[in-house]
C-alpha positions as CSV (number, residue, x, y, z in Angstrom):
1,X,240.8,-43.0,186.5
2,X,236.9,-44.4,186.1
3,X,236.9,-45.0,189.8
4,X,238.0,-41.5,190.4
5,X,235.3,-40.1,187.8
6,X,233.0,-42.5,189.6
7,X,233.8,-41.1,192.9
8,X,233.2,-37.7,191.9
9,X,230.1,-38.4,190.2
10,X,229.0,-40.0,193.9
11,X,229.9,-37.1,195.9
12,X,228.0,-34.9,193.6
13,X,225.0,-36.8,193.8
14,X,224.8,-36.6,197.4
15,X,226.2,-32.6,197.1
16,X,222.7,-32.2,195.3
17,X,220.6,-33.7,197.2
18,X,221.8,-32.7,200.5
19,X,221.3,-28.8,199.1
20,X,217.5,-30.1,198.1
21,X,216.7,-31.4,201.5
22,X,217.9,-27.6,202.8
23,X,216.1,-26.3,200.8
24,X,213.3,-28.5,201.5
25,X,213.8,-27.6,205.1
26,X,214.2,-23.9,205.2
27,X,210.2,-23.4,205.2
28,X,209.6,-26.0,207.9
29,X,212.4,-24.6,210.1
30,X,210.3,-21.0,210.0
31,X,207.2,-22.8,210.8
32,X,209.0,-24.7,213.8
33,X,210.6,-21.6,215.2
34,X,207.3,-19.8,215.4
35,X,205.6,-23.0,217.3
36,X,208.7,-24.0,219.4
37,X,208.7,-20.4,220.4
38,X,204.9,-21.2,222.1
39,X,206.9,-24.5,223.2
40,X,209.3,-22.5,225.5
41,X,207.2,-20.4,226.9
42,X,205.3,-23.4,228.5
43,X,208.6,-25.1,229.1
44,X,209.4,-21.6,231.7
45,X,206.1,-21.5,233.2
46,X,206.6,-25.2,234.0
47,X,209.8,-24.0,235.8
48,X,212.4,-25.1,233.0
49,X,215.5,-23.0,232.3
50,X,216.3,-21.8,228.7
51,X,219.4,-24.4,228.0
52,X,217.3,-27.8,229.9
53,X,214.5,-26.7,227.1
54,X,217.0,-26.5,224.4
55,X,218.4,-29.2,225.2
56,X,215.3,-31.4,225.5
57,X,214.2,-29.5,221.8
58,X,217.6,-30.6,220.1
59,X,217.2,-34.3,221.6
60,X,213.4,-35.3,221.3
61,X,211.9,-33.3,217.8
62,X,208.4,-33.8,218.8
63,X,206.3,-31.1,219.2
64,X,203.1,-33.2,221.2
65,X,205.6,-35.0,223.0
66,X,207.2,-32.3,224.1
67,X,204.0,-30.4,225.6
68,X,202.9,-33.5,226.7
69,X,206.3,-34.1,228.7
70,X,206.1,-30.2,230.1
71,X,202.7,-31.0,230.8
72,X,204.0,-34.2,233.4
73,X,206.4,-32.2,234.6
74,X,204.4,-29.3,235.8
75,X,202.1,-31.5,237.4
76,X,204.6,-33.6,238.8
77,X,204.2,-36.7,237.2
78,X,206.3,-39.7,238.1
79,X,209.2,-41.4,235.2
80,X,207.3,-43.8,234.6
81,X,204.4,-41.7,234.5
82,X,206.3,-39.6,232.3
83,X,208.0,-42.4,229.8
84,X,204.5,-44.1,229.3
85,X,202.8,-40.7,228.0
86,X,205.9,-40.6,226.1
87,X,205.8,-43.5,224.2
88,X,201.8,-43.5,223.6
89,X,202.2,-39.5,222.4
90,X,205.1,-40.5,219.3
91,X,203.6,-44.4,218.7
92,X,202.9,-42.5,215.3
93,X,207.0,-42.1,214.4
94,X,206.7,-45.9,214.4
95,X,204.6,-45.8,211.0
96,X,206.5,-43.3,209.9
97,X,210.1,-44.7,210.2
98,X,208.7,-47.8,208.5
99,X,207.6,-46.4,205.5
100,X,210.7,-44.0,204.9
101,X,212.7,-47.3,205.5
102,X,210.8,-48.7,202.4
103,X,211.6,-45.7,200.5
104,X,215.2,-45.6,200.9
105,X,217.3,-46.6,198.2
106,X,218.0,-50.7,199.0
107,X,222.1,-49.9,198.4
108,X,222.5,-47.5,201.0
109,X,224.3,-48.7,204.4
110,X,221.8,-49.6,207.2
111,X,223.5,-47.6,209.8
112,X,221.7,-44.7,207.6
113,X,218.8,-45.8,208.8
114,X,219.5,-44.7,212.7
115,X,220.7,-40.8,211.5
116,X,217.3,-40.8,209.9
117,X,215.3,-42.1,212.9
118,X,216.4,-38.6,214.4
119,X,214.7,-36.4,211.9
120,X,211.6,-38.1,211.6
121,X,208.7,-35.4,212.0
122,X,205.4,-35.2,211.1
123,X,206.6,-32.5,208.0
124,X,210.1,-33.1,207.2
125,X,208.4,-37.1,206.8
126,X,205.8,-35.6,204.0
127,X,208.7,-33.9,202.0
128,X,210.8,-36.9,202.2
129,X,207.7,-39.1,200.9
130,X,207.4,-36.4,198.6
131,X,210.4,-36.9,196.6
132,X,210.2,-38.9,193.2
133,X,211.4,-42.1,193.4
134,X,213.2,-44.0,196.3
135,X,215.0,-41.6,198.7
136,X,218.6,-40.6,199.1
137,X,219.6,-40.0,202.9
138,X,221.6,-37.1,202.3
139,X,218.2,-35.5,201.4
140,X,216.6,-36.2,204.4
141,X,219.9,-34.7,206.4
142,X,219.8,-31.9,204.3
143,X,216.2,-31.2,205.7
144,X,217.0,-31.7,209.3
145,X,220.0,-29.3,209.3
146,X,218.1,-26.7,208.1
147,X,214.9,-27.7,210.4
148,X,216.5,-28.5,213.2
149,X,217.8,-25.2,214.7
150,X,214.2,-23.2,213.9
151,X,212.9,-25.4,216.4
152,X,215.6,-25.5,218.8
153,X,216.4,-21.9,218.6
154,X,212.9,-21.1,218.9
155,X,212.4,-22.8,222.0
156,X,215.2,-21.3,224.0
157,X,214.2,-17.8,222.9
158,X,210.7,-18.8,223.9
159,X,212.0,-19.5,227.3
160,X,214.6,-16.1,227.5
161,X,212.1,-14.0,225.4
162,X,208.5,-14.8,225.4
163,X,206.5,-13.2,228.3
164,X,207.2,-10.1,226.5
165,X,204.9,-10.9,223.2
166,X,201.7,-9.6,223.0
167,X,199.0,-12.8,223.5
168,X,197.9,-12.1,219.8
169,X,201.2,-12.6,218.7
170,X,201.6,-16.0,220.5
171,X,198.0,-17.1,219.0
172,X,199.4,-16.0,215.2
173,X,202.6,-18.1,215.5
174,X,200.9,-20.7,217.1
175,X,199.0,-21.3,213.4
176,X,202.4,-21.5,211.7
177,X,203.0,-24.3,211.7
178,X,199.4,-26.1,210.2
179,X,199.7,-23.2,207.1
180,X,203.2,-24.5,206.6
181,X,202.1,-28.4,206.4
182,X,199.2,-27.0,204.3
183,X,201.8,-25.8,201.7
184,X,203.7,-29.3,201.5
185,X,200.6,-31.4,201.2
186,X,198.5,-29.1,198.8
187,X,201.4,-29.7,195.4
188,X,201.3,-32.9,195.4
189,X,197.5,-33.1,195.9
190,X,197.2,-31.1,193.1
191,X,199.1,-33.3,190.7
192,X,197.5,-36.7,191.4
193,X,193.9,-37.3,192.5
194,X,193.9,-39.7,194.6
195,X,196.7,-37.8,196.7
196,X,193.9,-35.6,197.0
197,X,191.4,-37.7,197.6
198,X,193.5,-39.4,200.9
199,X,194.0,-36.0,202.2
200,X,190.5,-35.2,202.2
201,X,189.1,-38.9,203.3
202,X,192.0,-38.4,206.1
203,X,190.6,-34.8,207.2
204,X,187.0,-35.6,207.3
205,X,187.8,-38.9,209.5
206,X,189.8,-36.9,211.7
207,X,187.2,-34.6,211.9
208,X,184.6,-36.9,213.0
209,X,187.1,-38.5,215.7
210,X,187.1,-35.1,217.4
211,X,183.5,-35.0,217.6
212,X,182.0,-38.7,218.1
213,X,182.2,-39.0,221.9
214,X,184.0,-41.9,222.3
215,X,186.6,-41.7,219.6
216,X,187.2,-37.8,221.2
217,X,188.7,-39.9,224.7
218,X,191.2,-41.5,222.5
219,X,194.9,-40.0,222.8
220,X,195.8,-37.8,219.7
221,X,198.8,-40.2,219.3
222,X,196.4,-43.3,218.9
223,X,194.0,-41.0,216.7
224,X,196.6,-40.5,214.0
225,X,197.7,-44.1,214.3
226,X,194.5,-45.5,214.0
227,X,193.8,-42.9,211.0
228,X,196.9,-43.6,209.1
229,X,196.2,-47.2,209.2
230,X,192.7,-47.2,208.2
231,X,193.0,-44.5,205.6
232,X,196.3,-45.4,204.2
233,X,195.5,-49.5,203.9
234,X,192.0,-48.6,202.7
235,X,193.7,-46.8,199.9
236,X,196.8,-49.0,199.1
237,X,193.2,-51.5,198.2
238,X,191.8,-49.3,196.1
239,X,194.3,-47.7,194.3
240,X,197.1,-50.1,194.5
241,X,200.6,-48.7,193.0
242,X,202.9,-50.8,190.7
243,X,206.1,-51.9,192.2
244,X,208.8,-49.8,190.0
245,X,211.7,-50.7,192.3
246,X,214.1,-51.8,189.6
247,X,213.1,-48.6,187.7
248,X,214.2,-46.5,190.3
249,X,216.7,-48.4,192.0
């Protein structure tokens, strides 16, 4: 009977946060249809059809990546060419992935670890950071359910669809997507200061890396690599945070 009753209480646990991570994701699912939609109508000039850009959408979530591969395509880049650019372009999912893997609760099965390597995006990564406490996977799978198809959708009907919106149109959704992120980093910035201040040290060195005129030759995948280590470690120094692991294990 208690293993029943503890069962249940399991399967409810995940039941809730799987909901949260939808609900999470709903917002960042409208901001990827309105850029993936910009996505596919690049994808068909470069001579794509709509279901080879779908598909490429539902198997690589990266938005830079994804240019970046049209990009070598359209200019007809070689593989290796094209796996290179690749790899430099999403280095920065490589910081990412290891932080969430700190973050996850220590009980959970390892293999969860691989269905969460799929999700990993520059905004459904900031909610799942976002969440009090270590992280349930069924949170982060709630997320990518519901982000997922905005951006895969979005692409194919950019491919089938777009030509026919007006070029102010394409330049409004194209701006989506950085309001949306906006909206996921500005909460938590408000409740703790030095949230804040790391978003602002982190935009003003970004800033000045687009405008120094040799940090502005570096690859935008490097940039953010070389930001989140600098910013982030420079940080962790100064405002080191006390290990609560047993609290919230």
């Amino acid at each position: 009977m208690e293993m029943k009753e503890t069962e249940k209480k399991i399967k409810g646990e995940r039941r809730s946060c799987f909901f949260r991570g939808m609900k999470a994701g709903i917002p960042i699912g409208m901001g990827y249809f309105a850029v993936s939609f910009t996505l596919g109508i690049a994808a068909r000039k470069a001579g794509m059809t709509w279901y080879q850009s779908g598909f490429m959408s539902a198997s690589m979530l990266a938005s830079a990546g994804q240019f970046a591969g049209i990009h070598a395509i359209a200019s007809g880049a070689g593989y290796w060419e094209m796996v290179v650019t690749e790899i430099v372009v999403n280095l920065r999912y490589l910081l990412m992935s290891s932080a969430l893997s700190q973050k996850v609760r220590r009980d959970r099965p390892f293999f969860h670890r691989f269905f969460m390597a799929y999700g990993v995006t520059d905004e459904i990564f900031a909610v799942s950071m976002g969440v009090e406490g270590k992280l349930e996977p069924w949170y982060m799978y709630g997320a990518i359910v519901t982000a997922m198809p905005g951006w895969v959708t979005g692409t194919v009907l950019g491919v089938l669809l777009g030509m026919v919106l007006p070029a102010r149109a394409m330049s409004a959704m194209g701006v989506a997507l950085y309001g949306m992120f906006l909206a996921i980093v500005v909460p938590p910035s408000k409740k703790d200061r030095i949230i804040a201040l790391v978003v602002v040290a982190s935009m003003a060195a970004s800033a000045l890396f687009s405008v120094i005129p040799v940090l502005n030759q570096i690859s935008s995948g490097f940039q953010i690599i070389i930001l989140t280590i600098l910013v982030a470690g420079a940080a962790s120094l100064l405002f080191p945070v006390k290990d609560e692991e047993k609290k919230e294990a």
